[in-house]
N, C-alpha and C positions, 0 to 999 in steps of 0.2 A: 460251313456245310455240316450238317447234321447225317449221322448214319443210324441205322436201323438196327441196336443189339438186342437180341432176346426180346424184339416187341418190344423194347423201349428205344426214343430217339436220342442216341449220344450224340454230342459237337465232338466232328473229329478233332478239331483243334485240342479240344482237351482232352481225350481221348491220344491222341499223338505225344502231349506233355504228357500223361500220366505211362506211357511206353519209356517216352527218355528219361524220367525218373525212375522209373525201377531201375532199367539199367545203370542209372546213376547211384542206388542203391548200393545196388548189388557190387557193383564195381570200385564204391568207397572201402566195403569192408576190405578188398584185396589187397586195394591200395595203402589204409591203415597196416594192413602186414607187413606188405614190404616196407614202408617209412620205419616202421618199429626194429624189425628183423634184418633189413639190410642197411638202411640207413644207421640207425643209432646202434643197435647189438652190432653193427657189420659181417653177419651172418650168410646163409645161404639164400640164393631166392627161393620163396616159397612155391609151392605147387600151387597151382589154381585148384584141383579138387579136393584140397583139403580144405577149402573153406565154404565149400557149395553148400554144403546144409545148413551151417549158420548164414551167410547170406541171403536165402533163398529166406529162411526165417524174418530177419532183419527186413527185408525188402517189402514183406507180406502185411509185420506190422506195421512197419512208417506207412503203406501205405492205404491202408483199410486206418488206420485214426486220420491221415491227413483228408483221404475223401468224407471221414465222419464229422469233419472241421471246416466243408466246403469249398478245400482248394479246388475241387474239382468241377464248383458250379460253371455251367454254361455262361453265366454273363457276368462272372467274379472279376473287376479290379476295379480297387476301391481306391488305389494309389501306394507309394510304395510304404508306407506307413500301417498300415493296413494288412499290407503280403505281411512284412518284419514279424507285427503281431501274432497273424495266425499262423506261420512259417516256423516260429520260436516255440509259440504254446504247441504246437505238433510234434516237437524235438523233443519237449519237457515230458508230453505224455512216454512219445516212444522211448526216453531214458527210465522214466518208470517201468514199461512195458518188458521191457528187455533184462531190466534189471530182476524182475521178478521169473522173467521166462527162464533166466541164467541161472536160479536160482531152485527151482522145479527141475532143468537139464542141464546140469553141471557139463555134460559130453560134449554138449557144444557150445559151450560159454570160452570167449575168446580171454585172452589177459587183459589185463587191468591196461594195459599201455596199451597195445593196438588195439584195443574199441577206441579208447580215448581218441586216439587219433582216426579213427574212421570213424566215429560218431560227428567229429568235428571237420572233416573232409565231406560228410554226405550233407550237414547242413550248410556249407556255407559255398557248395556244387550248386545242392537246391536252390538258395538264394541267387546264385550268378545264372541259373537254369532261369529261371522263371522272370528275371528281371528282361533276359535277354529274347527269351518268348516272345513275352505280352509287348516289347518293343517291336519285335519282328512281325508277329501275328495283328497289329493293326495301321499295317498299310495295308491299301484296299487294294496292290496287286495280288494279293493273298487272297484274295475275300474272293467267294463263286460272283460273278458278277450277272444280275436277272433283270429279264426284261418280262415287264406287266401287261396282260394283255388287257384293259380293262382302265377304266378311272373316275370310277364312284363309287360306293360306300367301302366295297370288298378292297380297293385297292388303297382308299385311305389306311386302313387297318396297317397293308404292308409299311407304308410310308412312316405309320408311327412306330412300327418296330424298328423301323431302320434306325429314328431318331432318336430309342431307348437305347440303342447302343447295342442290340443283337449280334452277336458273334458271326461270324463264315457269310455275310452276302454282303452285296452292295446293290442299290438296285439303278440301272441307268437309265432309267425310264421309263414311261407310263404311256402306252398308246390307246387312244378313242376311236372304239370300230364302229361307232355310229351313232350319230348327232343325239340321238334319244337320251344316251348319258348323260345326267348332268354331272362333269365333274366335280369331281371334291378332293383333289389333290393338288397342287401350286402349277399353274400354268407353264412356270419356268422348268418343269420336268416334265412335261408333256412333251413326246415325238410324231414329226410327221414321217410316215414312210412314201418317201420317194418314189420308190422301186416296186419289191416286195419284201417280204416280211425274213424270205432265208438270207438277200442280199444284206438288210439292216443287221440282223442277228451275225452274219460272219463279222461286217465292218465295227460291230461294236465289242467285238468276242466274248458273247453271250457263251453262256454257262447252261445255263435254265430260264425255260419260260413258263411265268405262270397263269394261266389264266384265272382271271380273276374279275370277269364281267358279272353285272350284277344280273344282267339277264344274257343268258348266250344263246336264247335262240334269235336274237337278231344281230345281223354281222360277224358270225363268227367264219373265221376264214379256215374254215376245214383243210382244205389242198395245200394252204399256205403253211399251217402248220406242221401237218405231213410230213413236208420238206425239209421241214427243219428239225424234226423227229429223226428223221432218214440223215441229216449231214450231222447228226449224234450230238445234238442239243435236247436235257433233259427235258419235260415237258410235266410239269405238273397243275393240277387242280387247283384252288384257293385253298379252298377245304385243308386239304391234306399239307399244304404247304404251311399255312396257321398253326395246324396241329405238331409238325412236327417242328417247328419255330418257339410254340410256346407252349407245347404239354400241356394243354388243354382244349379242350370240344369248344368251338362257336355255336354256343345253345342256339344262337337265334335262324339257324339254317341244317339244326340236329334234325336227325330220323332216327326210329326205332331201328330202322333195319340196321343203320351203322354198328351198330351192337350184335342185332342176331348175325351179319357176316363176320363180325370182326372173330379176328384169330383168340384172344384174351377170352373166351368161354366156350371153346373148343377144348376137348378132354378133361371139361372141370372137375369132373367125377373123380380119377385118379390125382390132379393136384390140389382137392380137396381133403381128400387123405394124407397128400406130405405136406401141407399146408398145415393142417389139425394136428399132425404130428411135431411140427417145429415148432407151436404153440404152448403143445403141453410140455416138451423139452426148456424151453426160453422159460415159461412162465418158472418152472420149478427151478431152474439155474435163478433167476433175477430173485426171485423171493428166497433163495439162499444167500445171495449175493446182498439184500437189501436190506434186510430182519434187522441190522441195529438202526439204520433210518427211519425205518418205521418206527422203531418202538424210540426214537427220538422224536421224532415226529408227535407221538400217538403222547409224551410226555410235554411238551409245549402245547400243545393244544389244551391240555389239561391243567397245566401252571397260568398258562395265560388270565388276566384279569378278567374275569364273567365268562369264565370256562366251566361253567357247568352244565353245557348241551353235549348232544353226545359227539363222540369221538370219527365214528365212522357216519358218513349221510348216503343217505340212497333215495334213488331218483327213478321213475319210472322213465323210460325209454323207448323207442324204436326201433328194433332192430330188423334180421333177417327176414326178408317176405313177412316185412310188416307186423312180427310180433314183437308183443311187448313185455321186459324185463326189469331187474331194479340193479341201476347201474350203483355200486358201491366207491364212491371214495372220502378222503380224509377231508372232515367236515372244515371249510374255509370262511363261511357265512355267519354271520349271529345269528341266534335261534330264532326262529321267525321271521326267515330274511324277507319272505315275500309272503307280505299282508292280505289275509284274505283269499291267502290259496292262489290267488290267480300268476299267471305263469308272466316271469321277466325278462329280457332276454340281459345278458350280464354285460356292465357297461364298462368303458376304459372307467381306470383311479373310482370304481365304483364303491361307497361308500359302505354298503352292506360286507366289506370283506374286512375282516380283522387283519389286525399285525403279523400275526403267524400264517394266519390264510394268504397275506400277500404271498410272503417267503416261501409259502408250498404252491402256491401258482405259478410265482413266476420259475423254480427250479422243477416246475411238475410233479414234484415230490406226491401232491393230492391225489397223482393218477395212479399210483402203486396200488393201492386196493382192488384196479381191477382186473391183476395180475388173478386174483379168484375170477372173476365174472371170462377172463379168458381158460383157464381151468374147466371152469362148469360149461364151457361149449357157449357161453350168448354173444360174446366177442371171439374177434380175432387179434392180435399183435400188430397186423394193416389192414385198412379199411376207410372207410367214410366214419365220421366224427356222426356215433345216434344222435339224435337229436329228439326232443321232447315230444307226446303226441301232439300237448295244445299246438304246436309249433311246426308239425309235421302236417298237420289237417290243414293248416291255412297257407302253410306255403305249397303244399302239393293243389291248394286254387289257384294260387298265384302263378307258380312256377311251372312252366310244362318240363315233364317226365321229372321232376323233381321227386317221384316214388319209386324209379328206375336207378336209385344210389340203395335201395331194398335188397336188390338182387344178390349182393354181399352178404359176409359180415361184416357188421361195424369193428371198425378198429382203437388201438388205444393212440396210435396215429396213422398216419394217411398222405394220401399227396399233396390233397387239399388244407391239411394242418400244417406241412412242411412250407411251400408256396404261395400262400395266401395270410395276412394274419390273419387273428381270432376275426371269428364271424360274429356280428351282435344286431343285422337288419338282414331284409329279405336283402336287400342289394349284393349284402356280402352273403347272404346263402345262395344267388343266383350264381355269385363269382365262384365259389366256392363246386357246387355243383359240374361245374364247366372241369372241374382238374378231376371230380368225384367220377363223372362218366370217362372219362380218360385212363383213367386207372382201370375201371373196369375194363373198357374196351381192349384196354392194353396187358392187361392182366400178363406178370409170370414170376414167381419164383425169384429171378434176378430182383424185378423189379421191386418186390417185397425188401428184400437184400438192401438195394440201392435205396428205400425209404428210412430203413431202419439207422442206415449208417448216416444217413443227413440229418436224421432226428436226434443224434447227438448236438450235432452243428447249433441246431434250432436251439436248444436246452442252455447249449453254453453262453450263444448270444443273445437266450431271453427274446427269442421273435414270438409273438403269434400268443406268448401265453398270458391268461386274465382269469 
């Protein structure tokens, strides 16, 4: 089941793990005391608030780098080989992390013994935590269990997520409220109701029901539903049930108006201002934090074989309400990558990219220069991925409201660059678009937060970049 935080949709499931790991955190550090101090010193037992504020430290960082690592995805288990991996590299940063903080505030830096030992009590908790989770959390008495009201195109949709392996539902069924539907979901999950619709829904102990008929002004059983409203069985739309399942808009049934109601551009004005403000903060922190990558960066480019085009490239762009800008970054392409001016869209293992331009793609490295173009006001830190005008004219033909990802700034990432890989056809800018009005709609603050921290994820595992 999915909850509603800050205009974005969490799976409580992880949402619940990420509660009993902090606790599990927080609660290693004590325990490292006492094993150190009453255990091996044979000492006195420690106070619990002498160690709250390092704790509370410890707990913040493990757990802001493990969600920037993806333990936190909605539909994350890849097998236990997989957790090991990014469970371990999460430990490694946060012993860096710690090691550095301890280092900056001596006051609250623990001894050398009991971190040891609560460093190695919290990873190897996590490891038993999380093993014993994703064991628990995928029987499907766990799971909200839904019943469809509907079964043609809108309801196949459900059925395939089911069969992606979507987190919190199970669905038990698919009912045809009139012959007009052609099905398109397996007969063998097709129900007949008997009775009526609250008698099936108690006998099957329905959770939520969605409708999800392709046409609902014929057969829709208003009273029947009602009742099932009333004996406190959720009741939701397709629409909204997609959206909060897969974080993104179903373009092929979007409206404008979804947008002018939605909560996500309501008070823009003022979180336009802390928006613009955490841009120019971030950008000046990272281009402090960056400056010798760069100018390693900006030295390989220059050593490289038939490196003598320039260093930095710039691109003209699409940005907010449709103007146009020149997006600067670290030149990846051989000089005259594209013949004759005319605009390419860039390919996987595409030929036109040097040795060094691989390595600054695939670690992003090339995107640092537009830490200025987010300075100068044309970008933001999140947003929709500009896109070119040749490229912006022909898909806003193709693509309805595809000039409605405008409404922004573009970002140097996005929900649609986290989510989606690299885009390089209308196909992928249609898919891509679908997470881009999502974002918008959904617009806050958190949700900026909660992009930026999975945009590590992305970097370390090389998704999406070309």
């Amino acid at each position: 089941m999915m909850t509603r935080l800050l205009r974005h949709y969490v799976s409580q499931a992880m949402l619940t793990l990420l509660v009993l790991e902090a606790l599990n955190l927080f609660g290693s550090i004590y325990l490292g005391r006492i094993l150190y101090f009453v255990v091996i010193q044979q000492g006195d037992w420690p106070r619990m608030d002498e160690i709250v504020p390092s704790a509370m430290v410890f707990t913040i960082i493990m757990l802001m780098i493990m969600i920037a690592l993806g333990l936190y995805e909605r539909n994350f288990w890849s097998g236990k080989s997989e957790m090991l991996l990014r469970v371990s590299v999460s430990f490694l940063f946060g012993l860096f992390a710690m090691t550095l903080f301890y280092y900056w505030v001596p006051s609250l830096a623990l001894s050398r013994g009991e971190f040891s030992l609560a460093f190695a009590v919290a990873f190897l908790s996590t490891l038993l935590w999380r093993f014993i989770f994703f064991k628990i959390s995928n029987h499907d008495w766990l799971k909200r269990r839904i019943l469809v009201l509907g079964v043609g195109e809108n309801a196949s949709k459900i059925e395939a997520l089911q069969h992606q392996g979507t987190l919190g539902f199970l669905v038990s069924g698919y009912i045809q409220l009139h012959e007009h539907e052609v099905p398109k979901v397996p007969s063998t999950r097709m129900l007949q109701v008997t009775s009526n619709l609250p008698d099936l829904a108690n006998e099957l102990r329905i959770d939520e029901i969605v409708v999800a008929m392709d046409d609902q002004r014929k057969g829709f059983p208003v009273e029947e539903v009602l009742n099932c409203k009333i004996d406190g069985i959720a009741i939701h739309q397709f629409l909204k049930f997609f959206e909060r399942q897969t974080s993104k808009i179903r373009l092929e049934v979007f409206r404008p108006s979804d947008i002018i109601f939605a909560e996500g551009l309501q008070g823009i004005g003022f979180r336009s201002a802390v928006k613009r403000g955490f841009d120019i903060f971030a950008s000046l922190l990272l281009l402090t934090l960056t400056w010798p990558i760069m100018l390693l960066a900006v030295l390989a480019i220059k050593l490289e074989p038939g490196g003598e085009g320039p260093i930095l490239y710039q691109q003209t762009r699409v940005g907010f309400k449709d103007r146009e800008f020149k997006v600067i970054k670290f030149r990846s392409m051989v000089v005259n990558a594209e013949k004759g001016g005319k605009a390419v869209w860039a390919q996987k293992n595409d030929s036109r990219v040097t040795r060094v331009g691989a390595i600054l793609r695939e670690t992003r490295i090339d995107e640092l220069p537009q830490l200025f173009n987010v300075l100068r006001g044309d970008m933001s830190f999140v947003g929709p991925r500009p896109e070119r005008p040749e490229f912006v004219k022909d898909l806003c033909k193709k693509i309805p409201y595809y000039s409605m990802r405008h409404m922004v700034k573009p970002g140097i990432t996005g929900w649609a660059q986290i989510c989606y890989p690299y885009g390089a056809s209308e196909q992928d800018a249609r898919e891509k678009l679908c997470y881009d009005l999502y974002y918008i709609k959904n617009y806050s603050f958190f949700f900026d937060v909660v992009i930026l921290l999975q945009t590590v994820h992305t970097i370390i595992w090389g998704q999406g970049a070309r």
